[in-house]
C-alpha positions in Angstrom: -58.1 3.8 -88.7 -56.9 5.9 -91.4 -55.4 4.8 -94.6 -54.8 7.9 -96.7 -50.6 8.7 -96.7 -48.8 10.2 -94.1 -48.5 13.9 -93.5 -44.8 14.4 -93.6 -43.1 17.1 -91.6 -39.8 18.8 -92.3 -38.5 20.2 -88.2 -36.4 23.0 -88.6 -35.1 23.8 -84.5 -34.7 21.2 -81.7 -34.7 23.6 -79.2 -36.9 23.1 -76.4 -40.2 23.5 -78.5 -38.8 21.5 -81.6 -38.0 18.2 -78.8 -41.5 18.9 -77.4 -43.4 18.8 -80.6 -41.0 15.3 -81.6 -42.0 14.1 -77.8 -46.0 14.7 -78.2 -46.1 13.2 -81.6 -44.8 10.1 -80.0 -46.6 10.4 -77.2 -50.0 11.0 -79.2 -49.5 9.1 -82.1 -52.6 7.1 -82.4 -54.9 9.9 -81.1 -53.6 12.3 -83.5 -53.6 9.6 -86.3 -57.6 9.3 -85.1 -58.3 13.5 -85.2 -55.9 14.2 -88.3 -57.6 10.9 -90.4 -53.8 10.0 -91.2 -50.5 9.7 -89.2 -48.2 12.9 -88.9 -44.6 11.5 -89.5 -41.7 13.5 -88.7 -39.0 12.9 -91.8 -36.1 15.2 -91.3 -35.0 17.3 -88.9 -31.8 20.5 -88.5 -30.8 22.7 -85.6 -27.2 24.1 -84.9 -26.0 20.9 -82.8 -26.4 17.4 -83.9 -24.5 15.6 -81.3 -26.7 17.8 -78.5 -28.6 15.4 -76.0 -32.3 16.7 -76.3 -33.6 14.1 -74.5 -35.4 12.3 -77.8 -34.0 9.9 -80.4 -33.2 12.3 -83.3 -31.1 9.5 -84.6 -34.5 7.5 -87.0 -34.8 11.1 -88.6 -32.9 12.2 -91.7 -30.6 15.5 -90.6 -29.9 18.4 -93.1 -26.8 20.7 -92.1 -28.4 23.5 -94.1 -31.6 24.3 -92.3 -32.8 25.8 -95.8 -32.5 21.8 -97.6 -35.4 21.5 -95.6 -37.7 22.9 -98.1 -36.2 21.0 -101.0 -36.8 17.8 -99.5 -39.2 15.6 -101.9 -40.2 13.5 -99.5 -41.8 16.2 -96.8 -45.1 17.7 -97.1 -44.7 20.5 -94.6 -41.9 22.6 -93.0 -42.0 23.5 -89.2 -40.0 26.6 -88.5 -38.8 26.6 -84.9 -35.9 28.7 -85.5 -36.8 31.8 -84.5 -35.4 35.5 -85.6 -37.4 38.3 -88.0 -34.5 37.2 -90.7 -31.6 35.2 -91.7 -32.0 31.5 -91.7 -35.7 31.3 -90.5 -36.9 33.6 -93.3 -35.2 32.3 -96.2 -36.2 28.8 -95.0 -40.1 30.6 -95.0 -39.5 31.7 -98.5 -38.2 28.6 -100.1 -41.0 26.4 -98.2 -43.7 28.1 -99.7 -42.1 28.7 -103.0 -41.8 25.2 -102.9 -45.3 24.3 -102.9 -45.2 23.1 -99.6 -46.9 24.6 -96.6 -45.1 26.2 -93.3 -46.0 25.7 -89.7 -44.1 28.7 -87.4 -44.3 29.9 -83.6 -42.1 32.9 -84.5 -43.7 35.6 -84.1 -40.9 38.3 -84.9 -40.9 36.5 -88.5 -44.7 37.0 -89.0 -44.6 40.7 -87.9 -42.0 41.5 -90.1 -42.6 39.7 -93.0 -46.2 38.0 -92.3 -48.5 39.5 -95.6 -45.7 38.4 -97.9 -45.7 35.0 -96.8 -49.6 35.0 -96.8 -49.5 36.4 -100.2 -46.9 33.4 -100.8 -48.9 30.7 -99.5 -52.0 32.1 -101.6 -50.1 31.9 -104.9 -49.1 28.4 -103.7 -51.8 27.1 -102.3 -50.2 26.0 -99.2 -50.8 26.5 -95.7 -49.6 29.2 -93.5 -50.4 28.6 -89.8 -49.4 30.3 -86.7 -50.6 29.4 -83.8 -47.7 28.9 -81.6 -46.7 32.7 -82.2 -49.4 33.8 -80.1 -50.0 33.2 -76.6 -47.8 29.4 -76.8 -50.9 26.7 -76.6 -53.7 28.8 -76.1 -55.5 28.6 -79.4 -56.5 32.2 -79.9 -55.2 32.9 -83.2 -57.9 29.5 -84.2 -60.1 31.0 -82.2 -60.3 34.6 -83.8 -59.6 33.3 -87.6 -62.5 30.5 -87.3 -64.9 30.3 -83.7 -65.4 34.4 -84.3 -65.0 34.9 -88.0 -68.9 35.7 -88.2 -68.7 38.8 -85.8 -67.2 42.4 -86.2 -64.0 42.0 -83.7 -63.9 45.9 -82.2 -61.4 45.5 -79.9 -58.4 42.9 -78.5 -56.3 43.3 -75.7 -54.4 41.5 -73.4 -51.1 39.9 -71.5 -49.3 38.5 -74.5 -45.7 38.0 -72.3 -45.7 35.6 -69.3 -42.1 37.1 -68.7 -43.1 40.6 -67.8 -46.3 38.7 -66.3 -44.1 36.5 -63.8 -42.4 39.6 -63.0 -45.4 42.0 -62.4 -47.1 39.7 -60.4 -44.0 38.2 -58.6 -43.2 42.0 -57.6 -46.8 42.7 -56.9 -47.0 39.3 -54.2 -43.6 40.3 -52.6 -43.0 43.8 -52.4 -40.2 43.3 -54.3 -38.5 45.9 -57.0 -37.8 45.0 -60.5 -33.9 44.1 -60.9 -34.2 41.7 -58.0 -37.2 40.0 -59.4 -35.8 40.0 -63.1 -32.7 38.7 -61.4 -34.8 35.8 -60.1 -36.7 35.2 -63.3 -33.7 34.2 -65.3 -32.0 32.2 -62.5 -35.5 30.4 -62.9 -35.5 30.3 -66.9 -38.4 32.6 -67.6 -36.9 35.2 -68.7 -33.5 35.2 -71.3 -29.6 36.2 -70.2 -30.8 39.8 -72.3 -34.7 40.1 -71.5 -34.8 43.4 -73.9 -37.3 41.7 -75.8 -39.8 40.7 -73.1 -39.3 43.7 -70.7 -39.0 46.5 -73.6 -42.5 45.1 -75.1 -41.2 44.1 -78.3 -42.4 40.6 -78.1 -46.0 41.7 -76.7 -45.9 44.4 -79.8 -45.1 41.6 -82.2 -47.8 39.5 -81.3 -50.5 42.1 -81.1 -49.7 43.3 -84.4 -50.7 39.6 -85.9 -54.0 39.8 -83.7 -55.0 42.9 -84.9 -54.5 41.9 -88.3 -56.6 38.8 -87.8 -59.2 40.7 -85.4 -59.7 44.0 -88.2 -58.9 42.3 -91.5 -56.1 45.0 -92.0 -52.7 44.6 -92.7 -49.7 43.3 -90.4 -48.5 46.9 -89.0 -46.2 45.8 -86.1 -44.5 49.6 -87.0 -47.0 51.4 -85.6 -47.4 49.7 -82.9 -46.6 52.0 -79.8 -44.7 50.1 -77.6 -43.1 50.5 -73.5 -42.1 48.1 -71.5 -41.8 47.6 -67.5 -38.4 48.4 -66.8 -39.8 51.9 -64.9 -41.8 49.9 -62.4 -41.2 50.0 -58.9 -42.4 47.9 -55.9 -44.0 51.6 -54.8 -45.9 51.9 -58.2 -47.5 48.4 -57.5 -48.6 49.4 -53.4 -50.0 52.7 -54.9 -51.9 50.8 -57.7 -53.0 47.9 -55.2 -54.4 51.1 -52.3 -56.7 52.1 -55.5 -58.1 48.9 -56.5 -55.6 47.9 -59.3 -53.1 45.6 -60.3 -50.4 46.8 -62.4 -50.1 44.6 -65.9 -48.4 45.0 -69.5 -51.3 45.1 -71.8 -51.4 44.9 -75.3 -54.4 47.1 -76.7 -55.4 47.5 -80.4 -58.6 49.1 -81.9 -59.8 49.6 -85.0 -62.3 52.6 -86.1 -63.3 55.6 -88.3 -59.9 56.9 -86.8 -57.6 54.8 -87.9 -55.4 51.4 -86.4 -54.6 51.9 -82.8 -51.7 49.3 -81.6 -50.1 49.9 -78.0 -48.2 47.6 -75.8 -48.2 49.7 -72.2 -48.2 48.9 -68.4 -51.4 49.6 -67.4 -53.3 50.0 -64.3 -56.2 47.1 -64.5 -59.3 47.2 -62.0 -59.3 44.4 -59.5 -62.7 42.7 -61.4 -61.3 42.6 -64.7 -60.5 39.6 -65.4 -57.2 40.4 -66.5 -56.2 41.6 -62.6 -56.3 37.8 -62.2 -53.7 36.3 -64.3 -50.9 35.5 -62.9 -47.1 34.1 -63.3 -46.6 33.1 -66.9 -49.8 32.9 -68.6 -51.2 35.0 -70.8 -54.7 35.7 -71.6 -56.6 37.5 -74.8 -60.0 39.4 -74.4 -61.5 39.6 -77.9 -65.1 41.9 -78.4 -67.2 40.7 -80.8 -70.3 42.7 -81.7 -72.9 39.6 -81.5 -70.7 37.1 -79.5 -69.6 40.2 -76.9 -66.6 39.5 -74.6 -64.5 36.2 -75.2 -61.5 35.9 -72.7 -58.7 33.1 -74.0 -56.1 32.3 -71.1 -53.3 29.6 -70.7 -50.0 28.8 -70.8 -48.2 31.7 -72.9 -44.7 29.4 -73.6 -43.1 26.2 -72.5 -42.5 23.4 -74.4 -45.3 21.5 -73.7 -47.8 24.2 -74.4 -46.0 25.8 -77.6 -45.7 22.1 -79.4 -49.3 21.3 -78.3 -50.1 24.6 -80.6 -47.6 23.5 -83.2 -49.2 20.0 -84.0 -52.8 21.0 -84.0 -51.4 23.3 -87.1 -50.2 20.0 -88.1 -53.3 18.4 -87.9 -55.1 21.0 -89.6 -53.0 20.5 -92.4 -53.5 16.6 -92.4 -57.3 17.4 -92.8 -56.8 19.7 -95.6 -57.7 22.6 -93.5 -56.3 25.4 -95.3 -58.2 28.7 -95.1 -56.3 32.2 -95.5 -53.9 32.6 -92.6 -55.3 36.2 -91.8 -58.8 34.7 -91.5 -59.0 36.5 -95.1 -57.8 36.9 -98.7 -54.7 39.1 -98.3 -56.3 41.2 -101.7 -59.6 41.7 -98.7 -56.9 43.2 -96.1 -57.0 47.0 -95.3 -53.6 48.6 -94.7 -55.0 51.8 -92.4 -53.3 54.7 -91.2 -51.9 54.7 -87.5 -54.8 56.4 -85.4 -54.1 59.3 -82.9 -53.3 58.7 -79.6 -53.6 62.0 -78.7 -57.1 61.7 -79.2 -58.0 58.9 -76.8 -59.4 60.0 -73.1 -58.9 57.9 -70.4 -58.0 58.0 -67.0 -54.0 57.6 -65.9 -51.6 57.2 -63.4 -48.3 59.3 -63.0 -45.7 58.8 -60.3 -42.8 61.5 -60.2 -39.9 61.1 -57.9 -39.3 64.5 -56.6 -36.9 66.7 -54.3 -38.0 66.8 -50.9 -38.6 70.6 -50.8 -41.2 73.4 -50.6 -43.4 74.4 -53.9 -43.1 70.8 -56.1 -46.0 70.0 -55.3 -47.2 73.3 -56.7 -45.0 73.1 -59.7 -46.7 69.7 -60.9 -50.2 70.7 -60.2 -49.9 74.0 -62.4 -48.0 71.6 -65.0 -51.7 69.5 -64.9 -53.8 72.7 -64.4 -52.1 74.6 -67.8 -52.1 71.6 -69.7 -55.9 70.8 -68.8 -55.3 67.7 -66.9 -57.7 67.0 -63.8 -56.5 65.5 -60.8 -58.6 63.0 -58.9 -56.0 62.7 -56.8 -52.8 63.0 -55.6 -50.6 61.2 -53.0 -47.3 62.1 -51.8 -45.5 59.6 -49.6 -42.3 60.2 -47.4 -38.5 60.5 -48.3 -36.6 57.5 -49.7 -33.2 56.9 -48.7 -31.7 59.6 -51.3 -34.0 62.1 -50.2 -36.5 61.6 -53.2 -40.2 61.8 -52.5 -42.8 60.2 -54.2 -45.8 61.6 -55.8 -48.3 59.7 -57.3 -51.6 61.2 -59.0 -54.5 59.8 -60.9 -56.2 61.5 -63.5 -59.9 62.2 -64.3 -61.0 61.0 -68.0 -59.3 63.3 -70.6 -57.7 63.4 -73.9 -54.1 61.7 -73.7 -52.6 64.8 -75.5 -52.9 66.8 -72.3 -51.8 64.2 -70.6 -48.6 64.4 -72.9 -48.3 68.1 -72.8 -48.6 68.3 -69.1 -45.1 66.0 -68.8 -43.7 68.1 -71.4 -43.6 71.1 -69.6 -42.0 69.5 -66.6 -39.6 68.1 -68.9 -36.1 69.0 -67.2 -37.1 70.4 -64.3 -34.6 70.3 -61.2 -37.5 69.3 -59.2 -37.7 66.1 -60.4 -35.6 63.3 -60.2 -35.4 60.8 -63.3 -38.3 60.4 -65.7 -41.9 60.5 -64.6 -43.9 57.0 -65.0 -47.4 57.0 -67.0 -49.5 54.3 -67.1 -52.5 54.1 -68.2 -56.1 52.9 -66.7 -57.6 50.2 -68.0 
């Protein structure tokens, strides 16, 4: 058994995370105490409600009002953010923690996205810790695994589903036949996704965790700005049949790329063949595919949130710590990071998928194919399917491999036509 001193934690949130991560130190204590070679103890604690019923005795812990006392505390080691925002209270807690010589454990990703190479930078000068792993995929430990199991290879490429909210809804849809709003409607009656799901359906969570996996995969710095970012909210039931009749299931991926060009960040629905193993994830996980040039294809998958999964994440940071496992938190020194230009999307070929809902009348078919034929865009093929109840059609066409730009120009020039009704959909082919 060990008899070094207790790591002493500082828990800033008792939301559902913050209670799980109290609950699985209690209900790990002595295996933890073997792995860590010395007890994690739990000192203080702060979140909005004192008197709340969490489920877990709060009471043997001393409480701070001001979240930010936390990091002025002389008698804890390390501060656990689980407060969650970009700003405000959860970044000037970040600050003063590793200002104050004492290391930060976080699951927000919106913080690190934001503000992540300053607080590396911080915890450098410091010498503290910075871990993360929560803010990635909840307990699936691929932030660990891209910082330390692949830090010997060239990372190329990382991609995957990084929001098990869009993910229950895709796949919900996709088993159902059911359309978005009714699905959505069902996800936060069933707590996956939030009263406003902007967030989640929009992208901008998915875009704020690829940014810190690119950063980690290339060794370049945190540029959640340029990542180019759509969400699912354009999706219908239809889109899903059409995709399923050409051997794909329809999922919000996360794609960056790193090369001669440039950073390349993109959170987009995307059609995904029926044998990539990201067809088969389903419901709320997520799952990461990393490409290493000597360790080639490494898929990570789990549970993407939850409380069980997101504290299990947040104590092996812990335990890291405990062990005096440091390391820089972007898998190197921040001085080593690259800050590279936003690459051209225009440039990238690849196949895609374009759905157009369309008057129910004589030369629209016409009008789009010339659209395709002046802007150099092939068609593979093109399905039209019968009148909805409005008297909209729907027209469907999949692209041969071709530069994106003429993909882009082609939707341009049927920009505001009266044949069409509503914006056209593009996703693109994994």
């Amino acid at each position: 058994m060990a008899t070094s001193s207790p790591l002493r934690v500082a828990l800033a949130g008792l939301g559902t995370v913050g209670a799980g991560v109290v609950k699985l130190i209690d209900a790990n204590r002595d295996l933890i105490e073997r792995r860590a070679g010395r007890a994690i103890e739990i000192v203080a604690v702060s979140a909005r409600d004192r008197a709340k019923d969490r489920g877990v005795d709060i009471a043997r812990f001393a409480w701070e009002d001001d979240t930010a006392r936390l990091a002025e505390r002389s008698d804890a080691d390390v501060v656990v953010e689980l407060v969650g925002g970009s700003d405000g209270p959860a970044l000037a807690l970040a600050r003063a923690t590793l200002a104050g010589g004492k290391s930060l454990v976080t699951a927000n990703k919106a913080l690190l996205a934001h503000h992540g190479l300053e607080l590396a930078e911080a915890a450098e000068a410091a010498g503290s810790a910075l871990k993360f792993e929560a803010a990635v995929a909840g307990g699936v430990p691929v932030i660990k695994g891209l910082r330390d199991g692949a830090a010997a290879n060239r990372i190329d490429r990382v991609y995957g589903i990084l929001n098990g909210t869009c993910n229950f809804i895709l796949t919900k849809m996709e088993a159902e036949g059911r359309d978005f709003a009714d699905v959505l409607a069902e996800a936060q009656a069933l707590g996956f996704a939030e009263a406003d799901p902007s967030f989640d359906i929009d992208g901008v969570d998915a875009a704020h965790k690829l940014s810190i996996l690119a950063s980690l995969s290339f060794g370049t710095s945190p540029a959640f700005g340029d990542v180019a970012t759509g969400g699912i909210r354009q999706i219908l039931a239809a889109d899903i049949a059409e995709a399923a009749s050409l051997g794909f299931k329809v999922r919000l991926v996360g794609v960056a790329e790193a090369g001669t060009e440039g950073l390349f960040q993109r959170v987009h629905p995307h059609l995904v063949p029926v044998d990539h193993p990201l067809a088969h994830v389903s419901g709320a996980t997520n799952a990461v595919v990393a490409e290493g040039n000597f360790v080639g294809r490494l898929l990570f998958q789990g549970a993407g949130a939850g409380d069980g999964p997101t504290a299990s994440a947040v104590v092996a940071d812990l335990i890291d710590i405990a062990r005096g496992e440091f390391g820089p938190p972007y898998a190197m020194p921040t001085a080593s990071l690259t800050a590279l230009s936003p690459a051209d999307s225009g440039r990238r070929r690849g196949r895609a998928y374009l759905r157009f809902m369309v008057a129910d009348k004589v030369g629209v078919l016409a009008e789009i194919a010339a659209a395709m034929r002046d802007a150099g865009v092939s068609i593979e093929s093109l399905i039209q399917r019968g009148a909805e109840a409005d008297g909209s059609v729907l027209v469907a066409i999949v692209t041969h491999e071709g530069p994106e730009r003429s993909v882009a120009h082609a939707l341009e020039k049927l920009r505001g036509s009266p044949s069409l009704a509503g914006e056209p959909l593009w996703m693109h082919i994994l």
